[in-house]
VOBA-1610 file (N, C-alpha, C; in pm, whole numbers, padded with zeros to 5 digits, always signed):
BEGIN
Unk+08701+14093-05372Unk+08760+14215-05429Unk+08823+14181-05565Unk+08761+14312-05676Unk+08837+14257-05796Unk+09003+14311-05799Unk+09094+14205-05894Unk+09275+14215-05845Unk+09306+14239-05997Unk+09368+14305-06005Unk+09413+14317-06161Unk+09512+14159-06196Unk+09526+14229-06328Unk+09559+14086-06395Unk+09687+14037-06313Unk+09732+13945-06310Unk+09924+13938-06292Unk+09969+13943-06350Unk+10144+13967-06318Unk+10184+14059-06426Unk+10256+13972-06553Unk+10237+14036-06651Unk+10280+13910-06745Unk+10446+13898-06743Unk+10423+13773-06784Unk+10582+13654-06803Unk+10628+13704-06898Unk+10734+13762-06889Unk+10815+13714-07052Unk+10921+13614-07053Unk+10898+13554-07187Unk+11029+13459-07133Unk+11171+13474-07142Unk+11188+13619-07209Unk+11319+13674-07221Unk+11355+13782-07107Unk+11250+13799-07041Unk+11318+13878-06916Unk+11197+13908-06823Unk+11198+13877-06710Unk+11103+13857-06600Unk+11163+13985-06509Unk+11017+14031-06489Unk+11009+14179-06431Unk+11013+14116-06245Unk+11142+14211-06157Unk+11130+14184-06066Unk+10990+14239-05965Unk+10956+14124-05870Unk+10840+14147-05787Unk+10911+14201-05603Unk+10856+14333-05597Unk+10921+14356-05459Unk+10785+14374-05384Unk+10741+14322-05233Unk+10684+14361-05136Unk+10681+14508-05071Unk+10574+14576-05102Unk+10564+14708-05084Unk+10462+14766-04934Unk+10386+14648-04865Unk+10327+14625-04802Unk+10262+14493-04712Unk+10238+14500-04562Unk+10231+14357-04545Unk+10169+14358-04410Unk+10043+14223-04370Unk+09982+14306-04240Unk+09840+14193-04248Unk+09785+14231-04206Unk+09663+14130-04220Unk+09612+14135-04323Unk+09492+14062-04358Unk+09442+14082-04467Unk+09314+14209-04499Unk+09283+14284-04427Unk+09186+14419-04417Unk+09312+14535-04435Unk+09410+14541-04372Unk+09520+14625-04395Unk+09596+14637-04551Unk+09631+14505-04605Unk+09650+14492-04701Unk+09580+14515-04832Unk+09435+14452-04851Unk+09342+14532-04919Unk+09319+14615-04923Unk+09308+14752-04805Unk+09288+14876-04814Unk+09415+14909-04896Unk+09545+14865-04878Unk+09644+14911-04959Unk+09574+14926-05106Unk+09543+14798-05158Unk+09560+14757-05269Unk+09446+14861-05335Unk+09320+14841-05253Unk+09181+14980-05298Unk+09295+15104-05380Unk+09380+15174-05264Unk+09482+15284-05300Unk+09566+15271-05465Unk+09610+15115-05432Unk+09699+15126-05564Unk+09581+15128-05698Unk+09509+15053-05665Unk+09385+15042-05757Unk+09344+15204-05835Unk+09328+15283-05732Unk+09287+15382-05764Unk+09368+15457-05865Unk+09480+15504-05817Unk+09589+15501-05920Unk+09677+15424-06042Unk+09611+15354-06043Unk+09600+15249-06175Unk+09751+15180-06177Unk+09747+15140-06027Unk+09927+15052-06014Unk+09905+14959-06014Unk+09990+14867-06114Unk+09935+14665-06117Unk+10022+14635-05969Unk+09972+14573-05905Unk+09950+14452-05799Unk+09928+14359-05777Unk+09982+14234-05694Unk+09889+14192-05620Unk+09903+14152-05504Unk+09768+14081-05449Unk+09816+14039-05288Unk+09808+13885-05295Unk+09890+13860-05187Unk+09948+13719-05186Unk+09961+13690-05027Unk+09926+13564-04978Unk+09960+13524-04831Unk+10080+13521-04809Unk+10109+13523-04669Unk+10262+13543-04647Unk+10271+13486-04532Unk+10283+13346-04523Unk+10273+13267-04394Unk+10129+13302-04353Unk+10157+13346-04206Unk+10051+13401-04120Unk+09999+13518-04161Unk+10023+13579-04224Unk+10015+13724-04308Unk+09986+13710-04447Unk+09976+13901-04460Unk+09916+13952-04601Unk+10021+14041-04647Unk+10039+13990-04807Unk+10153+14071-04865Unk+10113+14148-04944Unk+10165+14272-05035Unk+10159+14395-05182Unk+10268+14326-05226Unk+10197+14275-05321Unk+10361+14334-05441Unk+10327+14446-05540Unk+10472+14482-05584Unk+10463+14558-05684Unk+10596+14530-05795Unk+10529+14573-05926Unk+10652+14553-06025Unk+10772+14652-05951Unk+10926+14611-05989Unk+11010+14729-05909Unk+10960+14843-05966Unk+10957+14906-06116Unk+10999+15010-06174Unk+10836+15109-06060Unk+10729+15042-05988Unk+10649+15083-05954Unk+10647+15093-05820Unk+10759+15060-05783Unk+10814+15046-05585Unk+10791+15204-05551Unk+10911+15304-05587Unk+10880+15422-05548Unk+10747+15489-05556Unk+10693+15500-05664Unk+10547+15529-05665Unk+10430+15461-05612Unk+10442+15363-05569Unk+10327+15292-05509Unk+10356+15301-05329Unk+10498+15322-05325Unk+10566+15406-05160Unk+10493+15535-05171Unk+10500+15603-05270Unk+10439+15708-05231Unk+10306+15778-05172Unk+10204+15697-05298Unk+10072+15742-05306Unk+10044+15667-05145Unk+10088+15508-05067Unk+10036+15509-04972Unk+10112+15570-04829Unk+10205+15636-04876Unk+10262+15746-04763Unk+10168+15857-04760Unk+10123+15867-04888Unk+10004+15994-04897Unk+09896+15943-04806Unk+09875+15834-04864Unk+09733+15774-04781Unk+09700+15750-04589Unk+09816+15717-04567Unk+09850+15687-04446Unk+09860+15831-04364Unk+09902+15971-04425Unk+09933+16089-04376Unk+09803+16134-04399Unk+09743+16147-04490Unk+09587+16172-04512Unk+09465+16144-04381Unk+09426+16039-04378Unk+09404+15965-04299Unk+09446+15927-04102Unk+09548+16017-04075Unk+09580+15994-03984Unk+09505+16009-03843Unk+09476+16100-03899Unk+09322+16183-03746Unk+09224+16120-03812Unk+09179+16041-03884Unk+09025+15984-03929Unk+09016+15833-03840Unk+08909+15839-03767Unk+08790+15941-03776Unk+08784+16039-03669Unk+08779+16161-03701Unk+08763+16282-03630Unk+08739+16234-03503Unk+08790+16338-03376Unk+08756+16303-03232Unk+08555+16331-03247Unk+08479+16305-03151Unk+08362+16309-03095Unk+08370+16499-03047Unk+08275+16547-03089Unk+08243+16661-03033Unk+08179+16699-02916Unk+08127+16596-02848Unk+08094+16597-02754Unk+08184+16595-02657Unk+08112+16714-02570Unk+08177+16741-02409Unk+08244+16610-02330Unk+08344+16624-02352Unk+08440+16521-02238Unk+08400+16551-02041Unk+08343+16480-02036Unk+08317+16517-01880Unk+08452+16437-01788Unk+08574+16555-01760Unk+08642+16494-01689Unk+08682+16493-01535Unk+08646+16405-01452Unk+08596+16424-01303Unk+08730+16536-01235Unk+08666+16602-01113Unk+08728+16726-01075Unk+08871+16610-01009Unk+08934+16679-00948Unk+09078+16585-00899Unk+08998+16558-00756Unk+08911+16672-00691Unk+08886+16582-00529Unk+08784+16511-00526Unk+08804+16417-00415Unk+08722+16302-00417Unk+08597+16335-00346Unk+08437+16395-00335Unk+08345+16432-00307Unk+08242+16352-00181Unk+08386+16194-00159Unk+08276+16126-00097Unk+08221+16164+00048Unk+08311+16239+00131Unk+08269+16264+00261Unk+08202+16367+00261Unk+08223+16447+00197Unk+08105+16554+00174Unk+08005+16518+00178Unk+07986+16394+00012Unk+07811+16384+00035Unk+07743+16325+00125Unk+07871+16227+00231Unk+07808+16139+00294Unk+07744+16192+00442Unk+07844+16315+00459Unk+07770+16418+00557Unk+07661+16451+00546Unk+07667+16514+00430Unk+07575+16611+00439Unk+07411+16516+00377Unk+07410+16446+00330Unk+07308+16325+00360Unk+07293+16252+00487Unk+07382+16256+00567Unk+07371+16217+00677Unk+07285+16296+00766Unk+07309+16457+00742Unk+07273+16543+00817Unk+07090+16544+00811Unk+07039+16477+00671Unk+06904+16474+00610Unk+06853+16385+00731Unk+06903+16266+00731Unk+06884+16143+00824Unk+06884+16218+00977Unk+06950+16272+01010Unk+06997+16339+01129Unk+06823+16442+01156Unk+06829+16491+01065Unk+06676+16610+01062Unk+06630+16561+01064Unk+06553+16441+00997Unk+06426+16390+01015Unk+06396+16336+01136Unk+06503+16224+01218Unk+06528+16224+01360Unk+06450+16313+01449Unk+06511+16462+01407Unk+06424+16564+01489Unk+06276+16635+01431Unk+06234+16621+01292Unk+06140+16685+01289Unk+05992+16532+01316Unk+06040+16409+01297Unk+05960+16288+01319Unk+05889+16275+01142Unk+05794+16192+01152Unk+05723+16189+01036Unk+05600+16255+01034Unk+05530+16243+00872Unk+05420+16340+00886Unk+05322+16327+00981Unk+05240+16452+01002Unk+05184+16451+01082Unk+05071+16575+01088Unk+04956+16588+01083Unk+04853+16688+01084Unk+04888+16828+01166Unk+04957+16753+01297Unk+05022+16860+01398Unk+05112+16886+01397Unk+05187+16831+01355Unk+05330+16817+01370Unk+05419+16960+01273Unk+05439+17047+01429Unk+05490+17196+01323Unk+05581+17211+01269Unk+05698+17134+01241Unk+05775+17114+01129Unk+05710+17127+01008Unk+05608+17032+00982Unk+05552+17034+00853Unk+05487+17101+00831Unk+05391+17164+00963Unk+05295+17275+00941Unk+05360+17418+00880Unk+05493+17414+00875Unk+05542+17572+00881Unk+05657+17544+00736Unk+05683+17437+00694Unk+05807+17376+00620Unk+05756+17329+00470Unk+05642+17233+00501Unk+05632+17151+00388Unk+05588+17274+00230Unk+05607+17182+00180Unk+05569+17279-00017Unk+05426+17241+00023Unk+05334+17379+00076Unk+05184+17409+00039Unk+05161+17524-00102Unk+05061+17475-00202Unk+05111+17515-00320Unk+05031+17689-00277Unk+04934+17659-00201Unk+04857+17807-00196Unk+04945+17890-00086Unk+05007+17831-00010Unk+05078+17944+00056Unk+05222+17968-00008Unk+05231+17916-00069Unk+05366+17950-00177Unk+05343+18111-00251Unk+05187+18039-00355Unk+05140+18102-00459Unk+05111+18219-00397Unk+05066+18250-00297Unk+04936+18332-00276Unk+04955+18380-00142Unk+05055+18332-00072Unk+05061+18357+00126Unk+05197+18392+00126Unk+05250+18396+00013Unk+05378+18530+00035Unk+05469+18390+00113Unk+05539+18241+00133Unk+05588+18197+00188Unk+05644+18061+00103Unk+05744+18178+00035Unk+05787+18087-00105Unk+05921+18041-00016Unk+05946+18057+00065Unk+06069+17969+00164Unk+06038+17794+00108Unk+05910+17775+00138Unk+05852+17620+00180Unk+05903+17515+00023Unk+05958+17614-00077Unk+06010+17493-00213Unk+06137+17437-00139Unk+06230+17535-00034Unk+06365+17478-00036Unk+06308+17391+00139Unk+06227+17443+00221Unk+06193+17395+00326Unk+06164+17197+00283Unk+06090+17223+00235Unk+06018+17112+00162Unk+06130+16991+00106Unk+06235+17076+00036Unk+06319+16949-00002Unk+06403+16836+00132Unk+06365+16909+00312Unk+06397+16881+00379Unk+06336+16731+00466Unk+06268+16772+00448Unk+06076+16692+00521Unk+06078+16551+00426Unk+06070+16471+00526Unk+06028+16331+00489Unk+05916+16243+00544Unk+05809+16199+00478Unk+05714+16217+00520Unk+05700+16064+00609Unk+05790+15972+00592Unk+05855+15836+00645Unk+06001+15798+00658Unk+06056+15696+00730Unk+06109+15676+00718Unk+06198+15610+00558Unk+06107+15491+00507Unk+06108+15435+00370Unk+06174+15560+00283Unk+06033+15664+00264Unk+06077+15727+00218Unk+06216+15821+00195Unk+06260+15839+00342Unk+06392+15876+00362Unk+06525+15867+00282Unk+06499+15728+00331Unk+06604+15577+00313Unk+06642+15580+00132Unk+06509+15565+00115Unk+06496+15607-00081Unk+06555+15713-00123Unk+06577+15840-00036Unk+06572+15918-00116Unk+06791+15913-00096Unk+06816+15880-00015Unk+06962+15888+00072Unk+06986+15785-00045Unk+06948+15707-00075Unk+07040+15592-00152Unk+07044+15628-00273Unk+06921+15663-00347Unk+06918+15691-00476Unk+07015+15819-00492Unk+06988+15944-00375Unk+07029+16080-00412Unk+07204+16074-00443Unk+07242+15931-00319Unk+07379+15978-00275Unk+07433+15886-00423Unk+07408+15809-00486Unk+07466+15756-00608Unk+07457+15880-00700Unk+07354+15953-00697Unk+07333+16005-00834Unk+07472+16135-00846Unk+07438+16201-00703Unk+07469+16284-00628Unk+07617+16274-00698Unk+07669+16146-00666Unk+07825+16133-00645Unk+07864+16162-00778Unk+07786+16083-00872Unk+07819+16074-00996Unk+07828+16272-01079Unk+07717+16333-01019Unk+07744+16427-01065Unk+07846+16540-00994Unk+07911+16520-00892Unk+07998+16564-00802Unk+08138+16536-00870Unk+08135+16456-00928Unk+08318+16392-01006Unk+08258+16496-01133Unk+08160+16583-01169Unk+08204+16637-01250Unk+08189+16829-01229Unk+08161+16858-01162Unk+08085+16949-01086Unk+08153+17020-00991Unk+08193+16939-00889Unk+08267+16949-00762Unk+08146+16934-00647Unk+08166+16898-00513Unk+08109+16913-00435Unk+08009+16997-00408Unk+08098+17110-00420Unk+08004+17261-00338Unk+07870+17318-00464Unk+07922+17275-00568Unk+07828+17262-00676Unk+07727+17198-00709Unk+07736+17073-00656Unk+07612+16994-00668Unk+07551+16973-00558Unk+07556+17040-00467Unk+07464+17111-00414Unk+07392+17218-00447Unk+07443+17326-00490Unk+07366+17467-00554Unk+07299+17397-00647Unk+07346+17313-00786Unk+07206+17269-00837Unk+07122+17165-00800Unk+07152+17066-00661Unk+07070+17030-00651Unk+06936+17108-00545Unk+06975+17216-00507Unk+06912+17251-00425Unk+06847+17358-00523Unk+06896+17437-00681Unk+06840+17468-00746Unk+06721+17435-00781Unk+06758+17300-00863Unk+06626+17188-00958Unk+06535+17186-00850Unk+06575+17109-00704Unk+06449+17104-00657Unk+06366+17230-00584Unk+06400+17339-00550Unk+06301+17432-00544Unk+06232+17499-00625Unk+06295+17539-00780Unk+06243+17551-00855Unk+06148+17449-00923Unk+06214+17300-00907Unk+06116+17227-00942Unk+05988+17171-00874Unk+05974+17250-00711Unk+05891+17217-00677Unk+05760+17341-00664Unk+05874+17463-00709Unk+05750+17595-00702Unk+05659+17531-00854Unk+05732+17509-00933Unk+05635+17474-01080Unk+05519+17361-01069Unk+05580+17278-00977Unk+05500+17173-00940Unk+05388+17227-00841Unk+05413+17336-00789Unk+05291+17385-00713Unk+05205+17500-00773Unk+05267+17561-00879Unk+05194+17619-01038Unk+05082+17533-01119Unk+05144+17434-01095Unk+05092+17323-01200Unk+04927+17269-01068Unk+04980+17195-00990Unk+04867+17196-00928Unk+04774+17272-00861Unk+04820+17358-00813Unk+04744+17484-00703Unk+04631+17433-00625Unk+04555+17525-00591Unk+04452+17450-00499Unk+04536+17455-00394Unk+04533+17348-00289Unk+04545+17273-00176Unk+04683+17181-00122Unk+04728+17182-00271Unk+04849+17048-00265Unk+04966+17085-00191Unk+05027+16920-00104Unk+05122+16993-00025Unk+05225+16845-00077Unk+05323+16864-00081Unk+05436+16771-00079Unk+05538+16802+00027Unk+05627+16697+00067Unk+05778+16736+00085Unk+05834+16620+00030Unk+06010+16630+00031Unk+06097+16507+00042Unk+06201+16557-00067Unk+06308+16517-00038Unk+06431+16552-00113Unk+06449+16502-00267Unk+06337+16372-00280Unk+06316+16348-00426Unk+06312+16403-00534Unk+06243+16522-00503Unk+06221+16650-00619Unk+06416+16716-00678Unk+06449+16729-00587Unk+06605+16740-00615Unk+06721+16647-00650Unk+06654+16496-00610Unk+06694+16383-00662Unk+06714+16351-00798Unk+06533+16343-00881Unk+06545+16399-00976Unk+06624+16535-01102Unk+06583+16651-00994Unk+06711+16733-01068Unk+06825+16705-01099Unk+06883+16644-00992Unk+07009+16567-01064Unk+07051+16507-01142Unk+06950+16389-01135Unk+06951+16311-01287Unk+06948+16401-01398Unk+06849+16488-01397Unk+06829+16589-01510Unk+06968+16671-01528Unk+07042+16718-01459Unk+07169+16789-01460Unk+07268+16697-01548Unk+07284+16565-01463Unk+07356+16499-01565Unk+07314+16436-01764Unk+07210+16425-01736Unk+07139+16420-01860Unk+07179+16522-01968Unk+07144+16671-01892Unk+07179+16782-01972Unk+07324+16787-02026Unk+07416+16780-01906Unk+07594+16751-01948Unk+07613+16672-02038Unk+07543+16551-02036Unk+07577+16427-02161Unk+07573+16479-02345Unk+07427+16623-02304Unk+07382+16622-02397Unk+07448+16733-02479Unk+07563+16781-02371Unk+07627+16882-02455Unk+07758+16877-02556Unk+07737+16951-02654Unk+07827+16938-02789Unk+07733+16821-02849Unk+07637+16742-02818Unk+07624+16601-02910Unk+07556+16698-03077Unk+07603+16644-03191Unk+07543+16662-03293Unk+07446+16580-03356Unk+07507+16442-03346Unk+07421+16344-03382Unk+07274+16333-03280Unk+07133+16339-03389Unk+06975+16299-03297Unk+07011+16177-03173Unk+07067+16166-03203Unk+07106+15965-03131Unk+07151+16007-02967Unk+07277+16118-02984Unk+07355+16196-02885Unk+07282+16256-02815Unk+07194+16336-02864Unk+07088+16402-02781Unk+07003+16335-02718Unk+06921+16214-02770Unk+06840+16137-02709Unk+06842+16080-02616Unk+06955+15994-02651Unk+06977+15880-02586Unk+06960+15900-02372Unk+07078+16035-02356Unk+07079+16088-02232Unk+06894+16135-02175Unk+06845+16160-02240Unk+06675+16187-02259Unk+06597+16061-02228Unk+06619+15964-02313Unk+06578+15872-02300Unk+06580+15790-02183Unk+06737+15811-02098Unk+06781+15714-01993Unk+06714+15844-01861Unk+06701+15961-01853Unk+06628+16009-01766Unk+06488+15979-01753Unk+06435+15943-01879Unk+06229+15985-01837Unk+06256+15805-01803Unk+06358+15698-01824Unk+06351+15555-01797Unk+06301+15539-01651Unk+06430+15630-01608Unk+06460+15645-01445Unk+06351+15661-01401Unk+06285+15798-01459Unk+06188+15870-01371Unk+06027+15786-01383Unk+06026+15710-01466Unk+05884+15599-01500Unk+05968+15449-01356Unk+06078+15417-01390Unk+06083+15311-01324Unk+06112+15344-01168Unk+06138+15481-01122Unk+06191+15508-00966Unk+06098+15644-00940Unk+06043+15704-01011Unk+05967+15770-00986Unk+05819+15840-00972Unk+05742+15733-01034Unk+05584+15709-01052Unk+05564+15583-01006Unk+05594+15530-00902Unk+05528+15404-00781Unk+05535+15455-00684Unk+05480+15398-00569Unk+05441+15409-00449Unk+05285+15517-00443Unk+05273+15445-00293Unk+05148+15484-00265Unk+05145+15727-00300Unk+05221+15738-00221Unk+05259+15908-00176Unk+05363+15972-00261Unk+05364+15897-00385Unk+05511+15981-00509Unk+05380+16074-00558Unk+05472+16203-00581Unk+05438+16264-00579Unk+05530+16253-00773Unk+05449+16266-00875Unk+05488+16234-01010Unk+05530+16348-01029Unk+05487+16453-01065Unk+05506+16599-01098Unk+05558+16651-01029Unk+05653+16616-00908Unk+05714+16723-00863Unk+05885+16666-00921Unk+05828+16536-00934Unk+05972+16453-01006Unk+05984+16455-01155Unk+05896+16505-01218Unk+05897+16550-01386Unk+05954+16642-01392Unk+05891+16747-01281Unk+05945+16927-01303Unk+06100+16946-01229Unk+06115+16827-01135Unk+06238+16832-01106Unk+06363+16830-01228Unk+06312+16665-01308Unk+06395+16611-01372Unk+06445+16722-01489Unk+06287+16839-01574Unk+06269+16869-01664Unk+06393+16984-01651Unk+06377+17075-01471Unk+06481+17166-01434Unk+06627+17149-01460Unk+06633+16986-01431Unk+06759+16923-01394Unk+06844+16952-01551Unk+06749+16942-01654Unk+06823+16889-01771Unk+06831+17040-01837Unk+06776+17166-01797Unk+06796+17282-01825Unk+06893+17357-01770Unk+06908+17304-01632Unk+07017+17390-01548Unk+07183+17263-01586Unk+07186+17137-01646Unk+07291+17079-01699Unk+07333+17137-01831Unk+07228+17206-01905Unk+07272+17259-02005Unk+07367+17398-01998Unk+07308+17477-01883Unk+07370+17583-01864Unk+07485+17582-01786Unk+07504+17461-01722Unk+07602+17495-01649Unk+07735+17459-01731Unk+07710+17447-01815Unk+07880+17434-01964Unk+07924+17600-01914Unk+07890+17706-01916Unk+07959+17790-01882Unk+08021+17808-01749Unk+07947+17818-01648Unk+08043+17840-01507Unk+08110+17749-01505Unk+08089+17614-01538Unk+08198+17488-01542Unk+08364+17499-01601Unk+08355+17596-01700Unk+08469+17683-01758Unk+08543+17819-01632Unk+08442+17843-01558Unk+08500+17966-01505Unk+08624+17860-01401Unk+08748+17918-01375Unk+08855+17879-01277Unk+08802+17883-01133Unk+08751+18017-01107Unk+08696+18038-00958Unk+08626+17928-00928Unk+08555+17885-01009Unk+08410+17789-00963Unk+08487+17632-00973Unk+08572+17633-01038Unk+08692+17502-00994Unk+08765+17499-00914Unk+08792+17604-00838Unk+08850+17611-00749Unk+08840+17546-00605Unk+08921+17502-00499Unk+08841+17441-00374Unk+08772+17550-00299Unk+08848+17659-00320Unk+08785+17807-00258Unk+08625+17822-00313Unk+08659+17780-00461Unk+08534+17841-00524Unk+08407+17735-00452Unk+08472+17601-00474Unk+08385+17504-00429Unk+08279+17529-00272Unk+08382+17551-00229Unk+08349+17591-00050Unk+08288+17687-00049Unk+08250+17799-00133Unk+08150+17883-00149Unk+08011+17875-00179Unk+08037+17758-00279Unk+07922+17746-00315Unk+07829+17663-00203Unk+07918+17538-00209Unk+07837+17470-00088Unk+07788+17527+00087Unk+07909+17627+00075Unk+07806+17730+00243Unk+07730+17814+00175Unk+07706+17858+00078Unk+07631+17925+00014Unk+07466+17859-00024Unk+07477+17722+00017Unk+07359+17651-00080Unk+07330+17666+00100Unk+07402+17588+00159Unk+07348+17547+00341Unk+07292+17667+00404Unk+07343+17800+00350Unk+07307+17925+00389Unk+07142+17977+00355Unk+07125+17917+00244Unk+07013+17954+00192Unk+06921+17847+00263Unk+06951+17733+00269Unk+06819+17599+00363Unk+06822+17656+00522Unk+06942+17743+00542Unk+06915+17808+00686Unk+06816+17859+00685Unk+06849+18018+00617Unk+06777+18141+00601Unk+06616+18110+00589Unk+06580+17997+00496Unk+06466+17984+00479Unk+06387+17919+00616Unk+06468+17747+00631Unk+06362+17698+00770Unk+06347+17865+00903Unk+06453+17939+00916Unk+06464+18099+00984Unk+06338+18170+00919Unk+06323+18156+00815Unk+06181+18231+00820Unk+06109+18131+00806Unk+06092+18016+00822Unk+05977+17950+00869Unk+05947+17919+00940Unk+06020+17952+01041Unk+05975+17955+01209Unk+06017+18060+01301Unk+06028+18180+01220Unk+05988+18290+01261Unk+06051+18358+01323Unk+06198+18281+01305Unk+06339+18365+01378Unk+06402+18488+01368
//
């Protein structure tokens, strides 16, 4: 850094030097940038372990000043982040999810694995032509029920209940259920748009995915910077290439259209996330008998109750 001259000697009367500043040496230079600017002679000097300002006296008050200006200027820089602060709800979501994943484990128990005969699946699973075309659009939310193995199960309980949780500390309980039970029926009617014909899936994966996509979307809200937006983008399609296009029976597209739902319905949900009711534990508890109400109603009309 260039330092102005020092200050000259006279030999009939020597101008007093007072310390106007003092601090490391990045602290101190930024001083000096300031005095610089305003054309105040200076300089900096070590000070033991430290960094010193001097200034001629007659230049003490004014060189106090301009960096009282500077320091008040500067005080909020650099601006907070515009991006959405996601701050977790106050209750803790874990027994909830661990139930009600439990309860998945618990169903499959009773409906067994797939099976040609087996009328659970015959009446439940996502068939894309009886969706489309047989009037028995129940089978997107039926479908997120049905596991077609055990493995598969197991996968979907471990992955769902991490993701699950994570989006529950911001959400609330009773909420992440409604969108996860959103993403995946919607994401599995599109997925049965997309293929038609014959195709049948089940498994809670499809809503697994949505989730991820939900949180993705939240990350991505308020971001201004390309980087902000991406990045949350980027770490979903990671997921969905490294946990969701292997195995023999993944079903790829029902976990794209999940994920794609997931990150549309995270975007929207910046508004009800504002409403009080829907923060509420009341509100919470609505939603979640409200989501269980609807996986009733449907397996009820799929077996003809």
């Amino acid at each position: 850094m260039d330092q102005p001259e020092p200050f000259a000697e006279d030999t009939q009367a020597v101008t007093a030097v007072l310390p106007v500043a003092a601090g490391d040496q990045g602290q101190v230079e930024l001083c000096s940038l300031v005095l610089l600017s305003v054309n105040i002679s200076h300089r900096v000097v070590k000070d033991g372990e430290g960094w010193q300002l001097e200034v001629a006296a007659p230049d003490l008050v004014r060189a106090r000043h301009h960096l009282a200006a500077f320091e008040e200027e500067n005080r909020q820089w650099p601006p907070p982040s515009r991006e959405m602060a996601l701050e977790p709800l106050p209750a803790a979501p874990g027994w909830g999810l661990i139930g009600l994943l439990a309860a998945l484990m618990t169903f499959h128990g009773l409906t067994g694995p797939w099976g040609a005969d087996n009328p659970w699946f015959l009446r439940g699973a996502v068939d894309s032509r009886q969706v489309l075309t047989g009037g028995e659009a129940w089978r997107v939310v039926t479908g997120l029920t049905l596991h077609a193995d055990a493995g598969h199960l197991l996968g979907n309980v471990a992955l769902g209940g991490l993701v699950l949780s994570y989006l529950a500390a911001q959400t609330g309980i009773g909420a992440v259920w409604l969108l996860a039970l959103t993403t995946g029926a919607v994401g599995n009617y599109l997925n049965a748009l997309y293929h038609g014909g014959t195709h049948r899936s089940v498994g809670f994966s499809t809503a697994v995915f949505g989730v991820i996509g939900c949180l993705c979307g939240l990350r991505m809200l308020g971001a201004r910077a390309p980087r902000s937006i991406l990045l949350p983008l980027g770490a979903g399609a990671g997921l969905l290439a490294m946990l969701g296009s292997e195995g023999e029976k993944t079903d790829f597209g029902a976990h794209l259209w999940g994920l794609g739902v997931g990150v549309l319905c995270g975007l929207l949900w910046h508004w009800p996330m504002t409403w009080p009711p829907v923060q509420s534990n009341w509100g919470q508890a609505a939603l979640g008998v409200g989501s269980f109400l609807i996986v009733l109603v449907s397996w009820g009309m799929a077996l003809g109750w």
